[in-house]
One Martini backbone bead per residue (centre of mass of N, CA, C, O) as a GRO file, in nm:
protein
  217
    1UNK     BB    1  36.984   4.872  16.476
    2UNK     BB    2  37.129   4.563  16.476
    3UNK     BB    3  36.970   4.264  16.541
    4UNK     BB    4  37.036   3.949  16.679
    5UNK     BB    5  36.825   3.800  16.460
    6UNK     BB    6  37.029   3.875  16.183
    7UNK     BB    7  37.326   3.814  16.331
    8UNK     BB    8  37.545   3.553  16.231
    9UNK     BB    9  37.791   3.716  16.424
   10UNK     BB   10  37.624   3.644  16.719
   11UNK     BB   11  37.754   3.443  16.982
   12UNK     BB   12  37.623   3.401  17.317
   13UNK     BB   13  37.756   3.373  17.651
   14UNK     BB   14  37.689   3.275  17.960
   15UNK     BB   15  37.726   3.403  18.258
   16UNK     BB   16  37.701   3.316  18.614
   17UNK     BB   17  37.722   3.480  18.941
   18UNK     BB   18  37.758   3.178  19.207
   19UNK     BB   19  38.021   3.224  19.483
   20UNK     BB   20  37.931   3.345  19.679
   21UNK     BB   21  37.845   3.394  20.035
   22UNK     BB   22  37.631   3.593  20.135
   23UNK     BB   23  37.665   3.701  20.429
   24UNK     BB   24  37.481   3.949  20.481
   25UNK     BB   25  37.186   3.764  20.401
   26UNK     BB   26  37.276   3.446  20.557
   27UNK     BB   27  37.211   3.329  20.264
   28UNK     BB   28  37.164   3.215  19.973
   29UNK     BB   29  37.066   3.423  19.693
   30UNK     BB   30  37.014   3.255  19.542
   31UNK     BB   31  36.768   3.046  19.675
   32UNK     BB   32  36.572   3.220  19.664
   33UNK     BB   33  36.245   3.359  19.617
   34UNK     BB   34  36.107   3.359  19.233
   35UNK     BB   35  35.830   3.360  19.163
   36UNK     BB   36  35.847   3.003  19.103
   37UNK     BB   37  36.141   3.014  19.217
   38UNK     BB   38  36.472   3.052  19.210
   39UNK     BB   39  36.669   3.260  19.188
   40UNK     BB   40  36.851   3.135  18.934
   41UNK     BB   41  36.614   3.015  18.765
   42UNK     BB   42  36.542   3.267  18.658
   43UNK     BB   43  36.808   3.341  18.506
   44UNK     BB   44  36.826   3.093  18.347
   45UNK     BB   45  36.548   3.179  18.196
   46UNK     BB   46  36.663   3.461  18.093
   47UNK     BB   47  36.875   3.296  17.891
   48UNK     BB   48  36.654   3.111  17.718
   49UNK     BB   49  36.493   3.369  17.614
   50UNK     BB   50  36.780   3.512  17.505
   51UNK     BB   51  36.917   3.283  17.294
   52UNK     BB   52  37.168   3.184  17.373
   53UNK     BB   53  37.373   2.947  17.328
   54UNK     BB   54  37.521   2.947  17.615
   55UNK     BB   55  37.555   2.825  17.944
   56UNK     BB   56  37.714   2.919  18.294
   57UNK     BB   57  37.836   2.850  18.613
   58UNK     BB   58  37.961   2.968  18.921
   59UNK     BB   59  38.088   2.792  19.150
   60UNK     BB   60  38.177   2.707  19.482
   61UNK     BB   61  38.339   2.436  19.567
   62UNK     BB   62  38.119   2.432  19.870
   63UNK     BB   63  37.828   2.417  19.701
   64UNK     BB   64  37.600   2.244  19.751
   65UNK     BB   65  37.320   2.380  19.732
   66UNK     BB   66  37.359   2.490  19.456
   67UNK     BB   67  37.398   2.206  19.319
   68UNK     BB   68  37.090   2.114  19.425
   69UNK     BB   69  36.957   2.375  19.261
   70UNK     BB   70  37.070   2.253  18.984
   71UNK     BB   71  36.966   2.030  18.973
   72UNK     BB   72  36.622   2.046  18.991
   73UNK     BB   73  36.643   2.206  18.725
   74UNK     BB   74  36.857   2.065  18.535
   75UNK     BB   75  37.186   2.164  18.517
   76UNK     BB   76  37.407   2.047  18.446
   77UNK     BB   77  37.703   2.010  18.492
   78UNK     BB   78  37.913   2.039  18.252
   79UNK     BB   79  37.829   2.375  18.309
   80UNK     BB   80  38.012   2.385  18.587
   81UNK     BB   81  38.223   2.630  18.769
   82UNK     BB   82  38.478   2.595  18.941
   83UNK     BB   83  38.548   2.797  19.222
   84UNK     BB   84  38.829   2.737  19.455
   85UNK     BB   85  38.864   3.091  19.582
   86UNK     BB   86  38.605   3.301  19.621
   87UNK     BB   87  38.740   3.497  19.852
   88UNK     BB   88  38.881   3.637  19.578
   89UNK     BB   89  38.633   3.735  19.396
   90UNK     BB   90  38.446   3.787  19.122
   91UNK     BB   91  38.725   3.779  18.944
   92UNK     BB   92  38.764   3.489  19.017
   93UNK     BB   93  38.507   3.386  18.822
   94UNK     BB   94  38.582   3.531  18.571
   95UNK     BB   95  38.844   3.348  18.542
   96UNK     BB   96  38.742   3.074  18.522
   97UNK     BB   97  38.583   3.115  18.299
   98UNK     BB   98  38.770   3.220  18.055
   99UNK     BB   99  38.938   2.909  18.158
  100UNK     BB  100  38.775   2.727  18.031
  101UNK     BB  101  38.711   2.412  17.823
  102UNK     BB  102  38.358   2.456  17.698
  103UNK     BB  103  38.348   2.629  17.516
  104UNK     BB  104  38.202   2.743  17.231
  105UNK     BB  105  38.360   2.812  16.913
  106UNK     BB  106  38.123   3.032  16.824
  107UNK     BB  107  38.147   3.217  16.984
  108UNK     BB  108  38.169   3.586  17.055
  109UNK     BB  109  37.976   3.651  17.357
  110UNK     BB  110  37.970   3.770  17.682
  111UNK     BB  111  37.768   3.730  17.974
  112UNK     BB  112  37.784   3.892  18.304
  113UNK     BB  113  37.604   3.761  18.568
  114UNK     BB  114  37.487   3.848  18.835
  115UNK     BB  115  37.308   3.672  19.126
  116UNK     BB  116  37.167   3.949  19.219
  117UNK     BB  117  37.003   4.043  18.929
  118UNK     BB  118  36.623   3.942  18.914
  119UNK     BB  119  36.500   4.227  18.869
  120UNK     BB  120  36.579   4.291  18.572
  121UNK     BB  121  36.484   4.373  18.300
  122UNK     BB  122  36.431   4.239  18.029
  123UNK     BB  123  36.454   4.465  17.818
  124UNK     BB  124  36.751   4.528  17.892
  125UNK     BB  125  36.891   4.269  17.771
  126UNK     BB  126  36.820   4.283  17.510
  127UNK     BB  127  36.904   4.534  17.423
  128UNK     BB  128  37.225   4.469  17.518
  129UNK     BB  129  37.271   4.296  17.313
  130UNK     BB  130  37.153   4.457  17.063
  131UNK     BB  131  37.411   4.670  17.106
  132UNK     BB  132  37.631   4.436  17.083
  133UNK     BB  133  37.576   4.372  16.775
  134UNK     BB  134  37.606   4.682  16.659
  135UNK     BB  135  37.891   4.667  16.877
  136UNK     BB  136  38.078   4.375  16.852
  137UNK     BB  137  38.401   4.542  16.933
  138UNK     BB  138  38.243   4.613  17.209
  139UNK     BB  139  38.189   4.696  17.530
  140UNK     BB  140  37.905   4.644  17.717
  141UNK     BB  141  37.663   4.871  17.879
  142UNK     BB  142  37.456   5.007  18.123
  143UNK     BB  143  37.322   5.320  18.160
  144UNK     BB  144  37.303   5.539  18.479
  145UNK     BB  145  37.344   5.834  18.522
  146UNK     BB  146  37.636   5.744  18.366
  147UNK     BB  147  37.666   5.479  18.491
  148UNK     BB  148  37.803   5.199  18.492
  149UNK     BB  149  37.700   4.849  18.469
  150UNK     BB  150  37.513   4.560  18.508
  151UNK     BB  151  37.596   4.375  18.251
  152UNK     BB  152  37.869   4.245  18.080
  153UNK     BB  153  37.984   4.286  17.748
  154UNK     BB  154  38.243   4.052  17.593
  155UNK     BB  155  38.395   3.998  17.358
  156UNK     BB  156  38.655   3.741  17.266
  157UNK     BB  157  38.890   3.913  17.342
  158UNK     BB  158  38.841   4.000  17.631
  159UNK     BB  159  38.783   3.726  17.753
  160UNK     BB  160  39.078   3.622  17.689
  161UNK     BB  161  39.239   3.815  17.843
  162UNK     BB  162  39.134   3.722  18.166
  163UNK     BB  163  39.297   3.472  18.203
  164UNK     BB  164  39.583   3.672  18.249
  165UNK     BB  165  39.524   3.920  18.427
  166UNK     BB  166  39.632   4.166  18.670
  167UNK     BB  167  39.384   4.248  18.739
  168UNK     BB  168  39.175   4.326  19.054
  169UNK     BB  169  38.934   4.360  18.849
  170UNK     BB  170  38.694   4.485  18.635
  171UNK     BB  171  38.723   4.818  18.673
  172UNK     BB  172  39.022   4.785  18.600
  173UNK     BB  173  39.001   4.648  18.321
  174UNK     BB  174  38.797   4.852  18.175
  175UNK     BB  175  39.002   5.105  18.254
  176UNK     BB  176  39.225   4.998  18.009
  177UNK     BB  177  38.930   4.976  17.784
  178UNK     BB  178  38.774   5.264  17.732
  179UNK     BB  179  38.829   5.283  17.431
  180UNK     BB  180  38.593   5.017  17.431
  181UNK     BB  181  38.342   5.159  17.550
  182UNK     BB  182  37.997   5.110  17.563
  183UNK     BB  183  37.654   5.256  17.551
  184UNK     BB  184  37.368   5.289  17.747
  185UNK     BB  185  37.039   5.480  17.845
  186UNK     BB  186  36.880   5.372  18.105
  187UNK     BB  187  36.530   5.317  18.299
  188UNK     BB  188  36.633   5.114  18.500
  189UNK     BB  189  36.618   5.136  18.841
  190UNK     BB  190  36.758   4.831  18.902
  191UNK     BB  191  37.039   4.955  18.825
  192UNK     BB  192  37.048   5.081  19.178
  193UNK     BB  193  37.056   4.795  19.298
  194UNK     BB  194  37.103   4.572  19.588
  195UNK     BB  195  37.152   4.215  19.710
  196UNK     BB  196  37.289   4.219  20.092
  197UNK     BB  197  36.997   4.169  20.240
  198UNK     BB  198  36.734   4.134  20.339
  199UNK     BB  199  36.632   4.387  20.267
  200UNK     BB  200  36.682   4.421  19.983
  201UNK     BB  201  36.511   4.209  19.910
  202UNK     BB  202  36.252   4.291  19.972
  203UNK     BB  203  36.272   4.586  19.809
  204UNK     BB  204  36.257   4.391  19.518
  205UNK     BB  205  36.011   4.258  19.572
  206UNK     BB  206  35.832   4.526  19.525
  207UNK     BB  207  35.947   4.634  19.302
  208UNK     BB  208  35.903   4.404  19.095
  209UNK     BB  209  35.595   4.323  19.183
  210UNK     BB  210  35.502   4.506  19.366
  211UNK     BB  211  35.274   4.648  19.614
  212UNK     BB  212  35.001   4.409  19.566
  213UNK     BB  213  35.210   4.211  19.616
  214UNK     BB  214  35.343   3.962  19.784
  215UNK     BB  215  35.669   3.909  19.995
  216UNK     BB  216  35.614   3.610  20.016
  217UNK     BB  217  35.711   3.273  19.953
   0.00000   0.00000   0.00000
């Protein structure tokens, strides 16, 4: 497989989908703490340690707070993605990435991440890069027990058709693109979790963290 340092036709940009309302959890989950910050932090920290070459955040026209911890971070405004329409589902945020007009000419392919698996191993991502290095032409994403999981990584034209597609969801636009799609199968066992929840924050960082670190804030 080849890796993605030595592929120089390989220039991946990330969106970060933070327009969620959280409702289920009561409070923004990208604002939760984790590590020494906060998950978006956390997110940030992994997309320049994965050495993408553009970092992008989708936030909901009415995010005070999200926009509050994005200037703590020191977060450009100027790559901050505005959802007018959160309501309409994480699809409506991918769509909006789609249709930014700041993306970077050299980009050739995008990672599309959840504002809610901070959880997920670095090398999982990794990996999920370098395997999309070795088959620039595929959608990529990490296969857990058979099923396909996030993050999904998108090569530049599907990422381009995204802009103007009638699917309801990303389910349905990847199912029109089936034989288009790769993976990879992953022992990372936390592409089976997912943070909706107080009780789920909790069991994350269990998870994460290990059960002799303390899962106080």
């Amino acid at each position: 497989m080849q890796s993605r340092v030595t592929n120089e036709q390989f220039a991946v940009g990330a969106v970060i989908l933070a327009a969620g309302a959280s409702r289920r959890m009561g409070k923004p989950k990208l604002l939760l703490p984790w590590e020494q910050t906060s998950v978006l932090g956390h997110l940030l920290g992994q997309c320049r340690w994965l050495r993408v070459r553009q970092i992008a955040v989708v936030c909901a026209a009415s995010a005070e707070p999200v926009d509050q911890e994005l200037d703590r971070l020191g977060f450009p405004k100027t790559y901050r993605i505005t959802n007018p329409a959160p309501d309409r589902g994480m699809f409506s945020s991918i769509g909006c990435a789609a249709n930014w007009g700041g993306w970077n000419a050299e980009l050739t392919h995008w990672l599309l991440m959840l504002g809610d698996q901070p959880h997920l191993r670095f090398e999982t991502l990794e990996t999920l890069l370098d395997f999309g290095a070795a088959k620039p032409d595929k959608i990529s994403q990490p296969i857990r027990n058979g099923h396909r999981k996030h993050p999904v990584l998108l090569p530049k034209k599907f990422f381009v058709e995204l802009r103007n597609c009638r699917q309801g969801n990303l389910k349905e636009f990847l199912k029109i693109h089936s034989s288009e799609l790769a993976g990879f199968e992953s022992d990372d066992s936390g592409l089976d979790l997912d943070m909706d929840t107080p009780e789920d924050y909790e069991q994350l960082r269990r998870f994460y963290f290990g059960e002799t670190k303390s899962t106080s804030p």
